[in-house]
N, C-alpha and C positions, 0 to 999 in steps of 0.2 A: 230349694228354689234354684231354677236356670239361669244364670243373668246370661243376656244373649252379646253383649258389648260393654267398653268400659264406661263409657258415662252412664250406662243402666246400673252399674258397679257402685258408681259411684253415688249416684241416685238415692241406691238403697243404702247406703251405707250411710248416708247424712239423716234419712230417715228412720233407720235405729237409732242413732244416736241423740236425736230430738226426742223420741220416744223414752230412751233411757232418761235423757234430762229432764223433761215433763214427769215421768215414775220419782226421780230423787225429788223433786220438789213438795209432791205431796206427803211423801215420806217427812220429808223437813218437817214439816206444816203439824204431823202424827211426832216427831219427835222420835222417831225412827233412825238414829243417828248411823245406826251399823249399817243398815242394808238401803241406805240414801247412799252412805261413801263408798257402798259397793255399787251402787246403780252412775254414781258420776263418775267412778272408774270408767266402766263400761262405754258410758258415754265419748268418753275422751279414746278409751281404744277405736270404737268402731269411725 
């Protein structure tokens, strides 16, 4: 993907990281404890 400027940057990158944190939650939910505290890593990197 091109980002053509920084607030497009930055755009997407709050938008993976809603996505990561929406993925750990239903994981919670499944009791998927590993691959939740890997998805809320993620979150917090991007």
């Amino acid at each position: 993907m091109k980002i053509e400027n920084k607030d497009e940057y930055i755009k997407y990158r709050f938008q993976r990281a809603e996505e990561s944190f929406d993925d750990a939650l239903i994981l919670i939910e499944n009791k998927k404890w590993n691959t939740a505290i890997n998805r809320l890593y993620y979150s917090c990197d991007y």
